[in-house]
C-alpha positions as CSV (number, residue, x, y, z in Angstrom):
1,X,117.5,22.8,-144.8
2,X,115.0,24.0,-147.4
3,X,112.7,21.7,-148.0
4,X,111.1,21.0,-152.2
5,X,107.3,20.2,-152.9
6,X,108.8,16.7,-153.3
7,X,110.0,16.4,-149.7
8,X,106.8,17.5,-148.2
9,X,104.2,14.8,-147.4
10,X,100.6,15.1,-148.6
11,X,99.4,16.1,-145.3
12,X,101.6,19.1,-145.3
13,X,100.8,20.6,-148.4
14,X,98.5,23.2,-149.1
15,X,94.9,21.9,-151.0
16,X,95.9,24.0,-154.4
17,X,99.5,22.2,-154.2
18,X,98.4,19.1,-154.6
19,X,97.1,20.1,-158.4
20,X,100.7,21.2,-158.7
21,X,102.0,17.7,-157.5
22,X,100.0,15.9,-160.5
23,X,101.4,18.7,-162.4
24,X,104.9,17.3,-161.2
25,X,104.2,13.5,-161.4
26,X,103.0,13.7,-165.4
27,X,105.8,15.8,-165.9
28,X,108.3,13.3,-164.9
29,X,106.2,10.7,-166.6
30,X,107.2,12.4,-170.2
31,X,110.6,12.7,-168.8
32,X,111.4,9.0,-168.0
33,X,110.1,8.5,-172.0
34,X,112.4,8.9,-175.1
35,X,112.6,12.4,-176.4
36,X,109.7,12.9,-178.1
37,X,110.0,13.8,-181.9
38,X,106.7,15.7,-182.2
39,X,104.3,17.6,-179.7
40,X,102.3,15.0,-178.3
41,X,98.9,14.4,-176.3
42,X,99.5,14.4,-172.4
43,X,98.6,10.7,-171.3
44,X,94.9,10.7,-170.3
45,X,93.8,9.4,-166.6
46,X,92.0,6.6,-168.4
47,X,95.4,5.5,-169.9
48,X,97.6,5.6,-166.8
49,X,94.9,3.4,-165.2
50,X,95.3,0.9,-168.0
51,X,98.7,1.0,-167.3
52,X,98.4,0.5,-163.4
53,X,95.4,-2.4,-164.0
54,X,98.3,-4.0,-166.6
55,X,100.8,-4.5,-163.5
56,X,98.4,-7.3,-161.8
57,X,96.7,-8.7,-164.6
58,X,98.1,-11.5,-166.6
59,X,97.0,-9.8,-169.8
60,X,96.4,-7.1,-171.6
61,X,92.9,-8.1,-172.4
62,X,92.7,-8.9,-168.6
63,X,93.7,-5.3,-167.8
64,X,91.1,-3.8,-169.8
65,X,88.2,-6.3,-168.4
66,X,89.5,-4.8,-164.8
67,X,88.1,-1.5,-166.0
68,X,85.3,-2.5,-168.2
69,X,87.1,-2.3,-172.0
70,X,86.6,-4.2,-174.9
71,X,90.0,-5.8,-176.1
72,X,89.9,-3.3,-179.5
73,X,89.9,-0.4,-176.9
74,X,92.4,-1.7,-174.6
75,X,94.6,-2.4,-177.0
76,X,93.9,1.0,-178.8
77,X,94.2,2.9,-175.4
78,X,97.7,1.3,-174.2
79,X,99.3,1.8,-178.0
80,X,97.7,5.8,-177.2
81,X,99.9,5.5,-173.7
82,X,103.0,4.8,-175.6
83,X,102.1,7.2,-178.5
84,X,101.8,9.6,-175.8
85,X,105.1,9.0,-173.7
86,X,107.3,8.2,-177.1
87,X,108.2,4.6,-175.8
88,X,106.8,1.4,-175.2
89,X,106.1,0.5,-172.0
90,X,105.0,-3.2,-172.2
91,X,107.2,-5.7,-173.7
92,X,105.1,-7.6,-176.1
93,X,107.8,-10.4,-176.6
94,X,107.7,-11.4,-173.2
95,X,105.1,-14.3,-172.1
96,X,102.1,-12.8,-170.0
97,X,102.8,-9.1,-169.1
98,X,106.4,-7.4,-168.7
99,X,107.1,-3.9,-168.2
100,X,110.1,-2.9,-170.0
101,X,113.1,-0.7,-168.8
102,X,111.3,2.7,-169.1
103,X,107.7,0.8,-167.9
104,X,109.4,0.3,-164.7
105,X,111.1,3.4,-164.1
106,X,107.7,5.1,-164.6
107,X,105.2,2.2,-162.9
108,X,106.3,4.6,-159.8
109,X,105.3,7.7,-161.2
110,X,101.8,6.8,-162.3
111,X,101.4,5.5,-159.0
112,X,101.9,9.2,-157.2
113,X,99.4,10.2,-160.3
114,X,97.0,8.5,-158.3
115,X,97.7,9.1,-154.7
116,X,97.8,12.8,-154.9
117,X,94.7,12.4,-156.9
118,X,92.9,10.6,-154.2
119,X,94.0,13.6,-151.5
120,X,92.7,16.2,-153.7
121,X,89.3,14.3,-153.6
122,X,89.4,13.7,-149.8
123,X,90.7,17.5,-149.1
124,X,88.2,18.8,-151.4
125,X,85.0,16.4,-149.2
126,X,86.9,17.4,-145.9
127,X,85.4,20.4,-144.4
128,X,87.1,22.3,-141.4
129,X,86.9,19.6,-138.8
130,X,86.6,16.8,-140.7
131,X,83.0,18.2,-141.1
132,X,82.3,16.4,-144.4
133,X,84.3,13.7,-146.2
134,X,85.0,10.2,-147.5
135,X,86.8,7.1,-145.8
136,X,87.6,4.0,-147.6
137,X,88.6,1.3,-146.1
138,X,89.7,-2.5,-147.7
139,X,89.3,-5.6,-145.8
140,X,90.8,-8.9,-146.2
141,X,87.6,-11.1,-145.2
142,X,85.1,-11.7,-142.9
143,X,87.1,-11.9,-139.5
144,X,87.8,-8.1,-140.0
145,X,84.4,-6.7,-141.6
146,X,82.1,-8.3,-139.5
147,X,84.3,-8.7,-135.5
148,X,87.1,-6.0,-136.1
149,X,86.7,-2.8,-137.7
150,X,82.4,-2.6,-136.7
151,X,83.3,-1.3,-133.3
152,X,86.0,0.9,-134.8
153,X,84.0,1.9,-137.9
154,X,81.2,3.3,-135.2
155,X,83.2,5.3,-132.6
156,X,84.6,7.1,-135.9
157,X,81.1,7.8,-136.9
158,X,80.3,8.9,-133.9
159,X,82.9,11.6,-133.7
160,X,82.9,12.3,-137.2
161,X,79.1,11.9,-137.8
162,X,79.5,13.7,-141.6
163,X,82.0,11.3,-142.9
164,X,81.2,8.7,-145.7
165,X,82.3,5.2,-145.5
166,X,82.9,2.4,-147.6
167,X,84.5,-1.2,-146.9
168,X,85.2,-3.4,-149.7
169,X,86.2,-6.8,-148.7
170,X,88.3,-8.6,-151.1
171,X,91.2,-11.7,-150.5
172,X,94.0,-10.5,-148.6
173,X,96.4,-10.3,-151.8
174,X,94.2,-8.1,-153.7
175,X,93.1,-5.8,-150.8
176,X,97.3,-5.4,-150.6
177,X,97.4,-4.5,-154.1
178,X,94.8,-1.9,-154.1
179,X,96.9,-0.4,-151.4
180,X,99.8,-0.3,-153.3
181,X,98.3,0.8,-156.4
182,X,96.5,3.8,-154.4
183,X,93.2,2.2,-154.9
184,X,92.5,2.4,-150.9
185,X,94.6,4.2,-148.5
186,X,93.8,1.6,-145.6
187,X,92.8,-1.9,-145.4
188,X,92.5,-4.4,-142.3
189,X,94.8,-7.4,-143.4
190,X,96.5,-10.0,-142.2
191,X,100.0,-9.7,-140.3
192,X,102.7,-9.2,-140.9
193,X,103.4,-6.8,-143.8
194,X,106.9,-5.5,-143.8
195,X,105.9,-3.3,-147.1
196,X,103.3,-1.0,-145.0
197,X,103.3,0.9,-141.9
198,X,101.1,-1.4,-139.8
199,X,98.9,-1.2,-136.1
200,X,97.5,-5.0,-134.4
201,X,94.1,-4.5,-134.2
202,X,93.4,-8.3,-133.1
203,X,94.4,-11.8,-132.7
204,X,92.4,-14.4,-134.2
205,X,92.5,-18.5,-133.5
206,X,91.8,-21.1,-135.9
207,X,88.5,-23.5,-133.9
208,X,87.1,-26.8,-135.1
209,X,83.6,-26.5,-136.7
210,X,81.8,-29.8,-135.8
211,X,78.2,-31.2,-136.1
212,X,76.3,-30.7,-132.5
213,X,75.9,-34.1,-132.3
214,X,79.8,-35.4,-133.3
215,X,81.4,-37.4,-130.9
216,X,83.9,-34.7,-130.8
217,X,82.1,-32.0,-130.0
218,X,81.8,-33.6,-126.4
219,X,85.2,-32.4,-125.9
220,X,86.8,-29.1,-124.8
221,X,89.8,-28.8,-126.9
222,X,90.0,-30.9,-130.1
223,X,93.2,-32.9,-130.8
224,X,94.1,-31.3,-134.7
225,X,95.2,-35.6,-136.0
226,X,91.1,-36.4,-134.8
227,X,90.2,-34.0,-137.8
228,X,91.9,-35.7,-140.4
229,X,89.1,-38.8,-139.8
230,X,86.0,-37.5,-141.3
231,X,85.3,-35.4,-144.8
232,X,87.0,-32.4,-144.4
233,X,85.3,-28.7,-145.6
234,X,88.4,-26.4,-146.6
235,X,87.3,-23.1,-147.2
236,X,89.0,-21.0,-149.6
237,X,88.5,-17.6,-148.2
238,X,90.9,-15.7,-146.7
239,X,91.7,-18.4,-143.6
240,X,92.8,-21.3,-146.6
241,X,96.4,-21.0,-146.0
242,X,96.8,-20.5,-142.5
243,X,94.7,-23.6,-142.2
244,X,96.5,-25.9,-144.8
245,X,99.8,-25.1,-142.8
246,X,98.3,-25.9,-139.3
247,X,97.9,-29.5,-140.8
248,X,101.1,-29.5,-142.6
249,X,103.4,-28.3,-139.9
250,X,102.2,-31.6,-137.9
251,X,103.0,-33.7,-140.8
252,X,99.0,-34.6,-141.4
253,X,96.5,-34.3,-144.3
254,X,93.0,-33.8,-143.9
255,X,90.3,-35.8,-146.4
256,X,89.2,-32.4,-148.2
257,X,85.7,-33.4,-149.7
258,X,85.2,-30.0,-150.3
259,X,86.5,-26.6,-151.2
260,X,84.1,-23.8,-150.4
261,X,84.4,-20.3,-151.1
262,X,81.1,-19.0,-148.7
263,X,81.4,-19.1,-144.9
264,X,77.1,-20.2,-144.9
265,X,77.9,-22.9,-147.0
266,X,80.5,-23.8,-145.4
267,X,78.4,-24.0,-142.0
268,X,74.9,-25.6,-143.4
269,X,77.3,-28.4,-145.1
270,X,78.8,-29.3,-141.4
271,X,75.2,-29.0,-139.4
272,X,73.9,-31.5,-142.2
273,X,77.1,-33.6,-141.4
274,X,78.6,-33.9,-144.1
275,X,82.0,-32.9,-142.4
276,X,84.2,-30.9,-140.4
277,X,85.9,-27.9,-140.8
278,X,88.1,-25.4,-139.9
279,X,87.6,-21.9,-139.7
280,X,88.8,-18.6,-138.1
281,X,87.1,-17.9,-135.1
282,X,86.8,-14.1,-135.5
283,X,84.8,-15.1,-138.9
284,X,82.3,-17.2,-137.1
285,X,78.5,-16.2,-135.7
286,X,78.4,-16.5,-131.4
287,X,76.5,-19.6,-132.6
288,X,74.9,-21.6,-135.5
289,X,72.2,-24.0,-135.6
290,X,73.3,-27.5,-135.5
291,X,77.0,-26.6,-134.9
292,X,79.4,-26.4,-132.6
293,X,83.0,-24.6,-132.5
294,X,85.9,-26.0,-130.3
295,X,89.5,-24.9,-129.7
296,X,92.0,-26.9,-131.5
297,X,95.5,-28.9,-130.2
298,X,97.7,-27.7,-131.6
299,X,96.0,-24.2,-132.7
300,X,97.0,-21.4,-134.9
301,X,96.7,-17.9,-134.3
302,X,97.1,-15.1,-136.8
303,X,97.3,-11.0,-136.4
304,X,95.1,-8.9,-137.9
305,X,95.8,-5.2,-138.3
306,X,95.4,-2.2,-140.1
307,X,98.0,-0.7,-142.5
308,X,98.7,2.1,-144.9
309,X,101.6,3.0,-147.4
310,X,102.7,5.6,-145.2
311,X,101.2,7.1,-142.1
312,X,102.9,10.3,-143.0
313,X,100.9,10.8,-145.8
314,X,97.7,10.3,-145.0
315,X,94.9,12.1,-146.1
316,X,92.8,14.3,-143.4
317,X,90.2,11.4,-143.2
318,X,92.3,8.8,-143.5
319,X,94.7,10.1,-140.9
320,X,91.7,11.0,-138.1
321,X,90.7,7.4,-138.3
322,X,94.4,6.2,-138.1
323,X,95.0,8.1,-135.2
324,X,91.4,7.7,-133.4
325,X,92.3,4.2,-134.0
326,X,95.4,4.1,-132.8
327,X,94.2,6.0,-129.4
328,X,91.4,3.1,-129.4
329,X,93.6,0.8,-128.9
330,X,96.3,2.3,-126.5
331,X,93.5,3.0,-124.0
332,X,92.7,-0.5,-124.3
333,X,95.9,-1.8,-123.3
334,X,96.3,0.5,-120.4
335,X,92.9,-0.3,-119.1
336,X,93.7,-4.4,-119.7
């Protein structure tokens, strides 16, 4: 069956059809709008990502901070975007920020805008052999930037010695949402996510952060109902709610003194004894002065991995380190 430039992946197509795919996507973007009366000025790259940044913002004004815009020019841009497309494509009655009809049926659209953008840059930095190029790679927290993808991150450089990286770590949720919106084409997250394609990379444990000299750190495993004693440190990073259910799942409730966003702080406030904690073990240094880290009864455990959109369509980079990855971790099994 003949297949149409729609039907072919990214990987598949050749680096000049990828202009031709933007071509496509804006295309359809004026198509999805009401016939237009006039000629009118193609929506700018600027605008469209106004109009992605709107889609997780609970603002307008809070979409164009995203991106560094004064309200005036926010607003100016976005009425530009409609001028543009001959429709509305926020519904201004609506309390925080709706999409209408239209909005929704092209939210899609601009998102391929983006995507096949991104794969023109990474085609146009990838040499023959993956000589050259640029890998960017989102992370959920600390367990994966700092235990998980460093050994990963260095075999790849080691075989692909001319590719650029970057990792930004932001909260799970976000580092999701840059995936969806294109913004990243991988990310090390938490598990599962039935909305991406997905590899285990690691399992991590919740363990009891205690001061050295706490009764219970004379133990080897720490009954979870002996933490709910002293002033508890909850940290808000990315381990929160897998913590908060531990406790709640055995019908207990810590005394949270404390809600801390920084794992160091988190750490000199227990070695001072002002508490105990909670923390994923994968997050945690070998060791920390004036601390100690215990298993916990009843634990948690959570799976960490690495996803995409689509493995299918995966830029060269992107796709190398997917694959390398995936190899990584076969051989690893086999030689278990």
């Amino acid at each position: 069956m003949r297949r149409t430039l729609n039907d072919l992946a990214y990987g598949d197509l050749p680096h000049s059809a990828y202009v031709l795919r933007i071509h496509q996507s804006l295309c359809e973007l004026n198509s999805k709008s009401m016939p237009r009366r006039s000629e009118k000025t193609a929506p700018t790259l600027r605008q469209l990502e106004l109009f992605l940044a709107l889609v997780s913002s609970s603002g307008i004004a809070g979409a164009g901070a995203k991106l560094g815009m004064s309200a005036s020019a926010t607003s100016h841009a976005l009425r530009a975007l409609e001028s543009a497309l001959g429709t509305e494509l926020i519904d201004r009655h609506s309390p925080g920020v709706a999409l209408t009809y239209t909005g929704e049926h092209v939210l899609p659209h601009v998102r391929d805008v983006f995507a096949s953008l991104q794969l023109v840059r990474a085609t146009a930095l990838a040499g023959a052999e993956l000589k050259t190029g640029l890998l960017r790679i989102g992370s959920f927290g600390a367990s994966a930037t700092i235990r998980v993808l460093p050994p990963l991150l260095e075999r790849f450089r080691a075989r692909y010695p001319g590719v650029d990286i970057t990792v930004t770590e932001k909260p799970d949720e976000q580092t999701s949402r840059d995936l969806i919106e294109r913004r990243l084409e991988l990310a090390a997250v938490t598990l599962p996510k039935p909305d991406f394609d997905s590899q285990t990379l690691a399992i991590d444990e919740l363990v009891a952060v205690l001061p050295f000299n706490h009764p219970l750190a004379k133990l080897d495993t720490v009954p979870l109902k002996e933490l709910t004693i002293d002033p508890f440190v909850m940290t808000r990073a990315g381990s929160q709610a897998l913590v908060t259910k531990l406790f709640a799942r055995n019908g207990l409730r810590p005394r949270v003194e404390y809600e801390l966003l920084q794992l160091m702080s988190i750490l000199e406030l227990v070695a001072s004894g002002k508490g105990v904690s909670i923390l994923a073990k994968l997050a945690l240094p070998d060791q920390y002065n004036g601390t100690v880290f215990r298993p916990i009864t009843p634990g948690s455990t959570r799976r960490i991995g690495l996803v995409c959109l689509n493995e299918s369509r995966l830029s060269p980079v992107a796709r190398a380190f997917w694959q390398d990855t995936r190899r990584h971790r076969t051989s690893q099994k086999l030689g278990a």
